[in-house]
C-alpha positions as CSV (number, residue, x, y, z in Angstrom):
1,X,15.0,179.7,84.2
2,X,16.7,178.6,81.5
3,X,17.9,180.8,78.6
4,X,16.1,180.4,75.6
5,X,19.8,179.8,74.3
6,X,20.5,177.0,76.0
7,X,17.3,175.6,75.3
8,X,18.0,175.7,71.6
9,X,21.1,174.3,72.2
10,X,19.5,170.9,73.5
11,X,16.8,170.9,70.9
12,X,19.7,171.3,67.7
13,X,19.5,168.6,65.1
14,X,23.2,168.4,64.5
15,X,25.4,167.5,67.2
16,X,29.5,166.7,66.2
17,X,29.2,163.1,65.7
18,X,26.0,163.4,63.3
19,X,27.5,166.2,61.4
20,X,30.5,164.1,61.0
21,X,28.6,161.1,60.0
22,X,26.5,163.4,57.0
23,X,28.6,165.8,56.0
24,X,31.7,164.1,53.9
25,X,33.8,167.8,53.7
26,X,34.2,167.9,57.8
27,X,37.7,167.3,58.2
28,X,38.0,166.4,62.2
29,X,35.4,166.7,65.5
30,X,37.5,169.7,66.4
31,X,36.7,171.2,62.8
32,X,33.4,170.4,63.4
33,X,33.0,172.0,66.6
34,X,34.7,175.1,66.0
35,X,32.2,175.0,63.1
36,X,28.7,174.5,65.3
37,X,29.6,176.5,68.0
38,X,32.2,179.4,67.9
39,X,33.0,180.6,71.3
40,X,33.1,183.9,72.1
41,X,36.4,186.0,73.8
42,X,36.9,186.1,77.0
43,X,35.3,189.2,77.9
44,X,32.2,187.9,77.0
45,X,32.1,184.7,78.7
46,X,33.5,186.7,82.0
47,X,30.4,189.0,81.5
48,X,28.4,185.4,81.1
49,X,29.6,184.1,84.2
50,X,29.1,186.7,86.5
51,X,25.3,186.6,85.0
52,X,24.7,182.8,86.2
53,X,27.2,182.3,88.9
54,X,24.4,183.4,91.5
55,X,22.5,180.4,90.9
56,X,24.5,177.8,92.4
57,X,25.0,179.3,95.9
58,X,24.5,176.5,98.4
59,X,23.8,178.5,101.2
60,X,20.8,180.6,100.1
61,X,17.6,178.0,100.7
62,X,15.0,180.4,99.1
63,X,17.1,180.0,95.4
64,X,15.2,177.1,94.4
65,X,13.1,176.3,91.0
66,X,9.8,176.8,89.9
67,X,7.8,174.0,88.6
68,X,8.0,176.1,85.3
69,X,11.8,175.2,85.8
70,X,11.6,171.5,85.5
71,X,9.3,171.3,83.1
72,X,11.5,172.9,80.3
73,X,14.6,171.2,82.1
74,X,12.9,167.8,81.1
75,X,12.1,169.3,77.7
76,X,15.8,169.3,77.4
77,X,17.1,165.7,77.0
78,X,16.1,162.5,75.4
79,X,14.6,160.9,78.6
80,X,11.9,159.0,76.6
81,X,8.6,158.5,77.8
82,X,9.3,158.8,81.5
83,X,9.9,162.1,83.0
84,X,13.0,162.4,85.0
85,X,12.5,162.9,88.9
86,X,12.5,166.6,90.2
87,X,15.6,165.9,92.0
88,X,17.4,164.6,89.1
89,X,15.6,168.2,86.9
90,X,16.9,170.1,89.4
91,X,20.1,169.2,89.1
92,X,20.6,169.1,85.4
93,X,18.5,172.6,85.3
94,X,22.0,173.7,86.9
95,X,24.3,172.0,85.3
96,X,22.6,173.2,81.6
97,X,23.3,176.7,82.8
98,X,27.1,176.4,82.9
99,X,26.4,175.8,78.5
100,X,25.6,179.6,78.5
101,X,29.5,180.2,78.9
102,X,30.4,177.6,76.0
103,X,27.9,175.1,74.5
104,X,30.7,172.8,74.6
105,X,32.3,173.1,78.0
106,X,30.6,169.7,78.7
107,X,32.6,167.9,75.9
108,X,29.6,166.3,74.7
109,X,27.1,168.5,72.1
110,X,24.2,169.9,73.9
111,X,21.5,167.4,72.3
112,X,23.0,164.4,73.9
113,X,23.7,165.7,77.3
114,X,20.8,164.6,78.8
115,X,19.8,161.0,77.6
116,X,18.6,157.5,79.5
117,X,20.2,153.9,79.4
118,X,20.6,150.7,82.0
119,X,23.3,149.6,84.0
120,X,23.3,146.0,84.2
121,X,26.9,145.8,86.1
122,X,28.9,147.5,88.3
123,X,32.3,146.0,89.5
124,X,33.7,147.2,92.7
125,X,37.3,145.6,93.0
126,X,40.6,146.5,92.4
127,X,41.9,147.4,88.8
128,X,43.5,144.2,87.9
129,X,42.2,141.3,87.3
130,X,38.4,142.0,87.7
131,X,37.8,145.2,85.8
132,X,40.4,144.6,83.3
133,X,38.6,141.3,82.6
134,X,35.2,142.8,81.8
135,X,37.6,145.4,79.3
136,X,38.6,142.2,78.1
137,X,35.6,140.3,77.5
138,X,34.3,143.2,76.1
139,X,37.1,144.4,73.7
140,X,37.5,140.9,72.4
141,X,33.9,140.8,71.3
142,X,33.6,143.8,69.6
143,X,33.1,143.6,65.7
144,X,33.3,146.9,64.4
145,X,35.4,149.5,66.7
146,X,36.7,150.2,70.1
147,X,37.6,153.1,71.7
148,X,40.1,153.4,75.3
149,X,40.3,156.3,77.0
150,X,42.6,156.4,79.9
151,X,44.7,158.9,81.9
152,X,47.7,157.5,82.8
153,X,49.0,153.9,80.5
154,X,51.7,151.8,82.9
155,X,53.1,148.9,82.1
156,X,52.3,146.2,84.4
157,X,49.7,143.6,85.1
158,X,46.3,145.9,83.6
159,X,48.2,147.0,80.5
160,X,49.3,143.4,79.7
161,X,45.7,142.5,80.1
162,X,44.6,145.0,77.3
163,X,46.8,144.2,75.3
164,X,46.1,140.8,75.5
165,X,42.6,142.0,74.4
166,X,43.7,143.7,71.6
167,X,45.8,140.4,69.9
168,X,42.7,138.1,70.7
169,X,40.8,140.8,68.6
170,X,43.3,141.1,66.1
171,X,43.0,137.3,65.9
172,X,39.5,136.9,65.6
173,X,39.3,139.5,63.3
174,X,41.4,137.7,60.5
175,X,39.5,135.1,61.2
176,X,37.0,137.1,60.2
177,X,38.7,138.6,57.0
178,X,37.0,142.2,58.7
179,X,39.0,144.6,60.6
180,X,38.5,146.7,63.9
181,X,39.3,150.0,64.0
182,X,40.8,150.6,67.6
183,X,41.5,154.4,68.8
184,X,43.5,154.5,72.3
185,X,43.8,157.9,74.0
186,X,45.8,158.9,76.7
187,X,47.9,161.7,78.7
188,X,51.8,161.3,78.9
189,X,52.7,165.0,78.9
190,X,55.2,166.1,76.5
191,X,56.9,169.2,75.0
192,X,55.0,168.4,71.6
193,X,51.5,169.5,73.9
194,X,53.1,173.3,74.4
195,X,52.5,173.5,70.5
196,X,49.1,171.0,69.9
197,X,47.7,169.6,72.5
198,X,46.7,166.0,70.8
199,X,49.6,164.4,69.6
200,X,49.5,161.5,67.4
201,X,51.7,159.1,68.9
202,X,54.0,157.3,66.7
203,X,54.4,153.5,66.5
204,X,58.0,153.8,67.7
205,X,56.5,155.6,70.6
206,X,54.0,153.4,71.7
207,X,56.1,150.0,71.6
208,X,58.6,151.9,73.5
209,X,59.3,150.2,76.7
210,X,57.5,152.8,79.1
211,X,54.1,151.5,77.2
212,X,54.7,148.4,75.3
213,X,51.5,148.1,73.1
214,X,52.6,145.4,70.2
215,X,53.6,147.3,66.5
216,X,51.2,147.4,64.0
217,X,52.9,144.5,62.0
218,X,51.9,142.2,65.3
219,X,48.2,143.3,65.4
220,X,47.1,142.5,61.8
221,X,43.5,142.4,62.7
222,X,43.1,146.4,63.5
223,X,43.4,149.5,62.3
224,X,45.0,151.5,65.7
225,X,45.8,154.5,66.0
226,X,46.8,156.4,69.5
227,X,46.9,160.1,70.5
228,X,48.5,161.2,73.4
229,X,46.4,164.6,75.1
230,X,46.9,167.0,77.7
231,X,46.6,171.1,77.9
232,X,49.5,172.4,79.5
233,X,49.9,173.4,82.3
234,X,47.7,171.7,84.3
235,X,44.9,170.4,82.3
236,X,45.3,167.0,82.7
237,X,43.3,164.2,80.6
238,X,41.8,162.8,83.5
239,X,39.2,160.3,81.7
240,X,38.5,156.6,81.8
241,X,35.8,155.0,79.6
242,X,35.5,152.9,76.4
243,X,33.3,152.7,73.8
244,X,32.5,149.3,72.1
245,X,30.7,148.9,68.7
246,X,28.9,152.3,69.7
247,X,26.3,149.5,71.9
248,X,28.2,149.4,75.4
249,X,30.1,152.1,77.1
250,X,32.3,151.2,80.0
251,X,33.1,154.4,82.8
252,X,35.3,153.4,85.7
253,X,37.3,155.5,88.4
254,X,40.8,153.6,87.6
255,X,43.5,154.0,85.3
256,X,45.2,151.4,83.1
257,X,47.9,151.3,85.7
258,X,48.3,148.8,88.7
259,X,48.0,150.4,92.0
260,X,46.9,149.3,95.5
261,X,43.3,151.0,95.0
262,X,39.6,149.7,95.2
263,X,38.1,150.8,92.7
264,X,34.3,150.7,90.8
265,X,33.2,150.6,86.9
266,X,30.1,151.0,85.2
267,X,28.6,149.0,82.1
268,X,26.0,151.0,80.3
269,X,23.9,150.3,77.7
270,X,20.9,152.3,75.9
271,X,20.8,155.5,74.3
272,X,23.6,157.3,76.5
273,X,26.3,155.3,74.6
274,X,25.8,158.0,71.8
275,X,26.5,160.4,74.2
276,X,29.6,158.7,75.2
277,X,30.7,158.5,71.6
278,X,30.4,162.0,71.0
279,X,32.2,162.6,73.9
280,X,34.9,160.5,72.8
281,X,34.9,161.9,69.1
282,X,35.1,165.8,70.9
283,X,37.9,164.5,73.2
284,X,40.2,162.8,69.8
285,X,39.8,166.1,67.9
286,X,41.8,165.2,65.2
287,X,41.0,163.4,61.9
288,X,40.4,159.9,62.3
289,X,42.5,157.8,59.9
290,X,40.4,155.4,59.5
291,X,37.2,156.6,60.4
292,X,35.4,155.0,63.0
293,X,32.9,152.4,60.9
294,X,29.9,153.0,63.2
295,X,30.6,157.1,62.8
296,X,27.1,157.3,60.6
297,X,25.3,155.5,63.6
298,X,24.9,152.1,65.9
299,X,22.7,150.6,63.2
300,X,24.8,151.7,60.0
301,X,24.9,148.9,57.1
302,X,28.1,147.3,58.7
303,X,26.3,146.6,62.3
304,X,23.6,143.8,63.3
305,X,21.0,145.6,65.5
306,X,19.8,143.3,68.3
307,X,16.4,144.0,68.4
308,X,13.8,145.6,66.0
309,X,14.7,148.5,67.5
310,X,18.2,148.5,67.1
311,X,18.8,148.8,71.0
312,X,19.9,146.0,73.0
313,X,16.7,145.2,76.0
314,X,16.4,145.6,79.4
315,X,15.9,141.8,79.4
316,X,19.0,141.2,77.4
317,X,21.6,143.5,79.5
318,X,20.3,141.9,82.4
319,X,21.3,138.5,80.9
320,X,24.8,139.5,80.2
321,X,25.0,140.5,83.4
322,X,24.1,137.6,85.2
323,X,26.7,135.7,83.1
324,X,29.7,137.9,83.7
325,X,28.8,137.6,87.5
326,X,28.8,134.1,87.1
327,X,32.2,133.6,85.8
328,X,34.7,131.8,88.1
329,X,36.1,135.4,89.6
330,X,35.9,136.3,93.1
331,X,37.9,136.0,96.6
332,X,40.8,134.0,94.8
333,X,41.2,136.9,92.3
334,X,40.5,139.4,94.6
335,X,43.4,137.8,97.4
336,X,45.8,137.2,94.5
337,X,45.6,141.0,93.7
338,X,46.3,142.2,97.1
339,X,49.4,139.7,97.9
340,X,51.3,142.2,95.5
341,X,50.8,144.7,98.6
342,X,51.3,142.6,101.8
343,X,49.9,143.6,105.3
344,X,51.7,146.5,106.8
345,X,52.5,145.5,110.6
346,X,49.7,145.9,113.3
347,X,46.9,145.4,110.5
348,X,44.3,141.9,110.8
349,X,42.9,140.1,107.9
350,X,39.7,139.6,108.4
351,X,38.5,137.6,105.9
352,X,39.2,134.1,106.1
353,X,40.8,131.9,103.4
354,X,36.9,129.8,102.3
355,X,35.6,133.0,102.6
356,X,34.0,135.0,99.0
357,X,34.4,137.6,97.4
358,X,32.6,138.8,94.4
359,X,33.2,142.2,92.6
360,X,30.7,142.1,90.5
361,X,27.2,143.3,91.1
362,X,24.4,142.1,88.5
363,X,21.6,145.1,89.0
364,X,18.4,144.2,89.4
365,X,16.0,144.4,86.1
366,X,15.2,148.0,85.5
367,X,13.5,149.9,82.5
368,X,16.0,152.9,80.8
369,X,16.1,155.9,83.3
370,X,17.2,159.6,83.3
371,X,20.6,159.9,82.4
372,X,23.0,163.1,82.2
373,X,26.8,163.4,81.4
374,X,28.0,166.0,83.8
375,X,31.5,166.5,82.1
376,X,34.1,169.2,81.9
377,X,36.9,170.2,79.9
378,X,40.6,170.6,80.5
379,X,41.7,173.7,81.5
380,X,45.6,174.7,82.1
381,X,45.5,177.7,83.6
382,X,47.3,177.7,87.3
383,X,44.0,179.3,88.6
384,X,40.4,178.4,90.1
385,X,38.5,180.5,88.2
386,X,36.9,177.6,85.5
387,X,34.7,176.1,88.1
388,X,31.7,176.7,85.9
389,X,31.2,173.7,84.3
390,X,28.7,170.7,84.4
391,X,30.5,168.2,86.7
392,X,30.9,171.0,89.1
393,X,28.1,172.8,89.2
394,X,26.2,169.2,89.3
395,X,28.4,168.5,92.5
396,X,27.1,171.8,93.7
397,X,23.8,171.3,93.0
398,X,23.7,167.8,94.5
399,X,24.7,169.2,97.6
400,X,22.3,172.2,97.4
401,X,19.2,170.3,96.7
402,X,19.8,167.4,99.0
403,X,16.9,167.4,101.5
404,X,17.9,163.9,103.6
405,X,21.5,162.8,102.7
406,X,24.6,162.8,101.1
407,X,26.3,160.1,100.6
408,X,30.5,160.9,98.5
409,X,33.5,158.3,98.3
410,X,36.3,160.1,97.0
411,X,40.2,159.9,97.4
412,X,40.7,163.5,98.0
413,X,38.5,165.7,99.4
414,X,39.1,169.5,99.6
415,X,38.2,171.4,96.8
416,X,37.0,175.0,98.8
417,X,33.1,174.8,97.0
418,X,32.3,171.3,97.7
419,X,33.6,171.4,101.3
420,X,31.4,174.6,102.1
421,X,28.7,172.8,100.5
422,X,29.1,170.1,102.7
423,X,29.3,171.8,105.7
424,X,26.2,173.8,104.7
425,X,23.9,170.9,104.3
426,X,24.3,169.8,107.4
427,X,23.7,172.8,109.5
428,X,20.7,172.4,106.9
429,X,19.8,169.1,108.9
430,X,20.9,166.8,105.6
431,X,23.0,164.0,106.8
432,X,26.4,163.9,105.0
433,X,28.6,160.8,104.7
434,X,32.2,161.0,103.2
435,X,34.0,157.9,102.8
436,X,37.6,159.3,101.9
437,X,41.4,157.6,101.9
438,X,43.9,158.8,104.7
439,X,47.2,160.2,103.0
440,X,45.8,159.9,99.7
441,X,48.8,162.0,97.4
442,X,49.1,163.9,100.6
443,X,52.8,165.2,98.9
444,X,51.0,166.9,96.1
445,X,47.8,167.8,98.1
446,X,50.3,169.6,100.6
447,X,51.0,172.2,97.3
448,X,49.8,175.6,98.3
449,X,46.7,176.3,96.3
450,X,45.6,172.6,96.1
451,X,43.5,172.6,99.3
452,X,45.2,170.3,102.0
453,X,45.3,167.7,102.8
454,X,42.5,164.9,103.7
455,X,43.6,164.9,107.1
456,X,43.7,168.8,107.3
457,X,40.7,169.3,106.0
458,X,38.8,166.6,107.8
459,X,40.0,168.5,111.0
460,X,39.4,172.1,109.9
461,X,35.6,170.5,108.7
462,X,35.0,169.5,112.8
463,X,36.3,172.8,114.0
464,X,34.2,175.1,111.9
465,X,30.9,173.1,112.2
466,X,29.0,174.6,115.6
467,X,28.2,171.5,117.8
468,X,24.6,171.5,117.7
469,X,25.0,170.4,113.8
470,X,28.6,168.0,113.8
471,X,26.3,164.9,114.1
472,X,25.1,165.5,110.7
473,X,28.5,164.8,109.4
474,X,30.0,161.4,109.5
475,X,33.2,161.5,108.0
476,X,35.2,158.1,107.6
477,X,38.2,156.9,106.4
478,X,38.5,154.0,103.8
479,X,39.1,150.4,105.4
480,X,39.9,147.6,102.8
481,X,37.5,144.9,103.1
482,X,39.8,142.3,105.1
483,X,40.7,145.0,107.7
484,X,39.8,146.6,110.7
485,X,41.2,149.7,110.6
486,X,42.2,151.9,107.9
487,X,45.8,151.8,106.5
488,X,47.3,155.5,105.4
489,X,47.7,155.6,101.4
490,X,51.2,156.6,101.6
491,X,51.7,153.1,102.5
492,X,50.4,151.9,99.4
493,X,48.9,148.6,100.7
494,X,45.2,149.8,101.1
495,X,43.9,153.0,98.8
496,X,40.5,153.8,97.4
497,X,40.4,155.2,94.4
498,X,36.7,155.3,93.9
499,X,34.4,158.7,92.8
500,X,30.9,158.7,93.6
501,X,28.3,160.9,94.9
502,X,24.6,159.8,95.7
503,X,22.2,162.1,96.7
504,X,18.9,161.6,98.8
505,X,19.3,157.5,98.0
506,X,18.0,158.3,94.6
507,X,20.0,160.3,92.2
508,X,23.6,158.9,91.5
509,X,26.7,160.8,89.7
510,X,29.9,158.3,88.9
511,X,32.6,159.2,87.0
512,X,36.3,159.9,87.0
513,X,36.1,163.5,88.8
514,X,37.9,163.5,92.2
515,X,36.3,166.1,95.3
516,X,39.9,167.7,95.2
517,X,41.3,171.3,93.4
518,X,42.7,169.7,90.6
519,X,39.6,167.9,89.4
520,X,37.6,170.2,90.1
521,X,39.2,173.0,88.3
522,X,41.7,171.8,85.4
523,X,41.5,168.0,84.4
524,X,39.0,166.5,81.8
525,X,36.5,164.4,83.4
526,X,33.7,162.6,82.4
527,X,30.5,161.8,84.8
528,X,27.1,159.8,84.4
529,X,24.2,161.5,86.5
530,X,21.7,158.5,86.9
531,X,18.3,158.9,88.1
532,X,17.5,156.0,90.1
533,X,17.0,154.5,93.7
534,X,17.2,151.4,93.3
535,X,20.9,151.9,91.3
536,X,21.6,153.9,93.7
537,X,20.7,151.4,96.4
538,X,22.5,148.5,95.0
539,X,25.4,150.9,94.5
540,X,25.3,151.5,98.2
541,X,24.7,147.6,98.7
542,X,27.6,146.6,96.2
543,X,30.0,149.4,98.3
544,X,29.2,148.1,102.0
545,X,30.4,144.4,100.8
546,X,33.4,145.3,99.2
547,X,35.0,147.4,102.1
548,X,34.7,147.8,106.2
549,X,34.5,151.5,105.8
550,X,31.0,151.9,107.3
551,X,32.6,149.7,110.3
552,X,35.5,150.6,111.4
553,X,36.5,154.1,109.5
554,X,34.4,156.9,111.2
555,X,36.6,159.7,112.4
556,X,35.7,161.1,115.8
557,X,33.7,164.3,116.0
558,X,37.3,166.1,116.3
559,X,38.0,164.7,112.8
560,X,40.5,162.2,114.6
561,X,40.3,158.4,113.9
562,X,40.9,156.4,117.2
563,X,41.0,152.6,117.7
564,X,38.8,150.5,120.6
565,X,41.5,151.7,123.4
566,X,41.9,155.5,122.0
567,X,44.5,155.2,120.1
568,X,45.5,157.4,117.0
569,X,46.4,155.6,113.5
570,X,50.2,155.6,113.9
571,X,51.2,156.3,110.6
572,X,50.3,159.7,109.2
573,X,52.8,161.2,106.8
574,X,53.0,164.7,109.0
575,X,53.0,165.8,105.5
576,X,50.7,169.6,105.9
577,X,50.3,172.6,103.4
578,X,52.2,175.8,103.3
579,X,55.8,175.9,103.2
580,X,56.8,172.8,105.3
581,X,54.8,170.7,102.5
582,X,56.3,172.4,99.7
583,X,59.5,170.4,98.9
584,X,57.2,167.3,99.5
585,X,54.3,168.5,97.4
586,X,56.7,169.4,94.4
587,X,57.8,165.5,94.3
588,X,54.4,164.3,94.5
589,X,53.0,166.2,91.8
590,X,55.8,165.2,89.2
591,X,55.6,161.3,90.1
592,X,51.4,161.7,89.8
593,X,52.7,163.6,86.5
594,X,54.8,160.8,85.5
595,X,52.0,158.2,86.6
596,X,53.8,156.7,89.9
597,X,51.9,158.9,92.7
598,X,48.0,159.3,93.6
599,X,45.9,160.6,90.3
């Protein structure tokens, strides 16, 4: 049962962003915060933890909820008229618990963690052109504000393409005679971070060559500021998501930075954007200089609402879909994308050169559903002990609750919880597909204390499931859609970068969170939890056409991938944990540091 704390802590009037919007004395969201919702030493929230951290075993099947459970679960969020499935309640009963340790640990305020929305797009491609263009099209609309959150900035093909956004904004805004207030964040770890961990980043900075976003003087149009975040050691700021005009929220798996990965981002629209702009105020910290102009709400005297209600319609974000997926995009982009990273040797295209390809995936018309963000917040600590957090414990419960299957596409998998979990649900009888990249950052994987590599783990997964329950999981590994056979990520021709969980065909949780050690216990992520089938569905739907994973990837049941003839993929790195893996596993943690290896 939930605490009456943390129920109070969902039904609060003030949240960070509204206190910020009424209150002209608060000086910054972190002021604010400190100010709502002092946290107490560590003593106490070790005592806290060891209260709740029963509650999220996966292996005991009698720790489940009362109906007396759900019902004040759905008490807690702004779901609207429709109450959230028990599936969905039973997850985000869990994930609410982890707020008894720190009502902010979610980096969103309690009252906006559970909300509802639509989805009328998803784009399953890699980073540049296709999702880049939608940041485009998007940014360069925008009247009022934007906000870019990113991990890693690299100059190269999907930085020019935001920048490009930001001059055509700049432009139209003089034409305009109004300016946009942009606010980029991102995480280029410097010495600065030891001392205050959001650094503003100076113009000479930011037009340096490493990043090469124009100077103020060549972006009249906005009002830009940038901060540069990350909690040392290892608490990486691992998000990717925009904000537009406080109407549209944008969440995708990839980085500004052009690599050889597929990869998948969400457009949302509805109520949940708030929650995403609280998030992103609680992630900046410090002072805004300028404000953002929509801080006081969506519908404040500088915006237009769209409808009488001041949300944009079901109708309407299905129409905006339909023309985005209409646009002249498809196998052309897609094949000019991937002749940056030939075919290695051996490998056979498969699709031929009439043949289509379109990334983008207009959902079908759908009312606002059950939404959660299922967050957590950096930690840089070089331990596992903050595990208690909503993305997590959401993962956990996911895994817990699942009665039919599991479905997870990740680039890493081998964070110690979720693989027991795994493993667990199918000696339960729950089917449980992985869809995970060979060699992805095997070098920094291969660090003791990181969990292995895929390859290891996929292996050491076979062995310790008893054969009566090993046809339950159906491990695969990633094979781009013109192949027919999976190409190790080392290689850097064929990666998947995608993070995704779907459990029981119904509930869905996308996000930036990776299933490996780092993600789940030190960087900042941020993750939707959508209650929906038919989402989910086309998800599934949108996945299978952009990939041959579910053809040709399936390891064998001795977590070895053989060809037709029984042959082994020939090019594994050989890279394993422990002390042979060390020397590698240093250099691949500073180039995914520096933004060059797998993050």
């Amino acid at each position: 049962m939930l605490s009456q704390k943390v129920f109070d802590l969902t039904q609060a009037k003030e949240t960070v962003s509204s206190v910020l919007a009424s209150d002209s004395n608060a000086k910054s969201p972190g002021e604010v915060a400190e100010r709502l919702h002092k946290v107490k030493g560590p003593g106490v929230i070790a005592s806290v933890k060891s209260a709740v951290v029963g509650c999220f075993s996966t292996t005991d099947p009698t720790n489940d909820h009362a109906q007396e459970d759900l019902d004040r679960a759905a008490k807690c969020g702004q779901f609207g008229e429709k109450r959230p499935s028990d599936l969905f309640l039973k997850i985000y009963h869990d994930a609410l618990q982890t707020l008894e340790v720190d009502p902010l640990i979610g980096v969103v305020s309690p009252p906006l963690m559970g909300s509802r929305g639509v989805v009328p797009l998803s784009i399953f491609s890699p980073t540049h052109p296709d999702i880049m263009q939608h940041y485009y099209d998007t940014i360069v609309n925008a009247q009022h504000e934007v906000f870019v959150a990113t991990n890693y900035w690299q100059v190269g093909n999907a930085a020019s393409k935001l920048v490009a956004a930001l001059r055509e904004l700049s432009r139209r805004s003089v034409d305009r005679g109004a300016k946009v207030v942009v606010k980029l964040m991102y995480d280029r770890g410097a010495l600065g971070q030891l001392k205050e961990n959001h650094l503003l980043v100076k113009e000479e900075e930011w037009t340096a060559e490493q990043v090469k976003i124009p100077p103020r003087s060549e972006l009249p149009g906005l009002d830009f500021e940038v901060v540069n975040y990350h909690r040392p050691v290892f608490g990486t700021f691992h998000a990717k998501y925009a904000v537009i005009d406080r109407r549209i929220a944008l969440l995708n798996s990839n980085n500004i930075q052009d690599m050889p990965n597929m990869e998948m981002m969400i457009h949302l629209e509805g109520p949940i954007v708030d929650s995403f702009y609280d998030v992103a105020l609680l992630s900046w910290d410090r002072a805004l200089n300028p404000p953002l102009p929509l801080h006081k709400g969506p519908n404040a005297d500088v915006a237009e609402p769209e409808t009488a209600a001041g949300r944009p319609t079901a109708e309407k974000n299905v129409s905006l879909a339909e023309r985005i997926r209409e646009r002249n995009h498809g196998s052309s982009r897609f094949r000019l994308e991937w002749q940056h990273h030939p075919l290695t040797d051996g490998s056979k295209p498969l699709i031929p050169k009439e043949a289509g390809f379109n990334p983008y995936f207009a959902h079908s018309p759908h009312e606002e559903c059950a939404m959660a963000l299922v967050n957590r917040r950096p930690y840089g600590s070089p331990n596992h002990s903050d595990w208690l957090t909503p993305q997590d414990v959401a993962w956990l419960a996911g895994v817990k609750h699942a009665q039919k299957r599991i479905f997870i596409q990740t680039p890493d998998f081998n964070a110690k919880p979720i693989v027991e979990g795994v493993l667990d649900a199918a000696r339960r009888g729950v089917e449980c597909v992985l869809y995970i990249c060979v060699g992805y950052n095997d070098a920094g994987e291969a660090l003791p204390f990181q969990g292995g590599t895929n390859e290891e783990v996929v292996k050491n997964m076979y062995t310790a499931l008893e054969d009566k329950y090993k046809h339950n999981l159906r491990i695969h590994w990633y094979t781009a859609i013109d192949q027919d056979r999976p190409i190790n990520a080392s290689l850097k021709k064929r990666n998947c970068h995608i993070k995704l969980m779907i459990i029981d065909d119904a509930v869905g949780i996308q996000g930036n969170g990776n299933q490996d050690a780092q993600s789940w216990y030190h960087s900042q992520e941020v993750n939707v939890m959508i209650d929906s089938p038919l989402i989910c569905k086309e998800w599934v739907e949108g996945l299978r056409r952009s990939q041959n994973t579910h053809l040709y990837g399936e390891v064998q049941k001795d977590g070895v991938w053989r060809d037709k003839d029984g042959t082994p993929l020939p090019d594994s790195t050989g890279i394993t944990s422990g002390p042979k893996g060390l020397i590698k596993g240093i250099q691949g943690t500073i180039a995914r540091v520096r933004g060059t290896g797998g993050f």
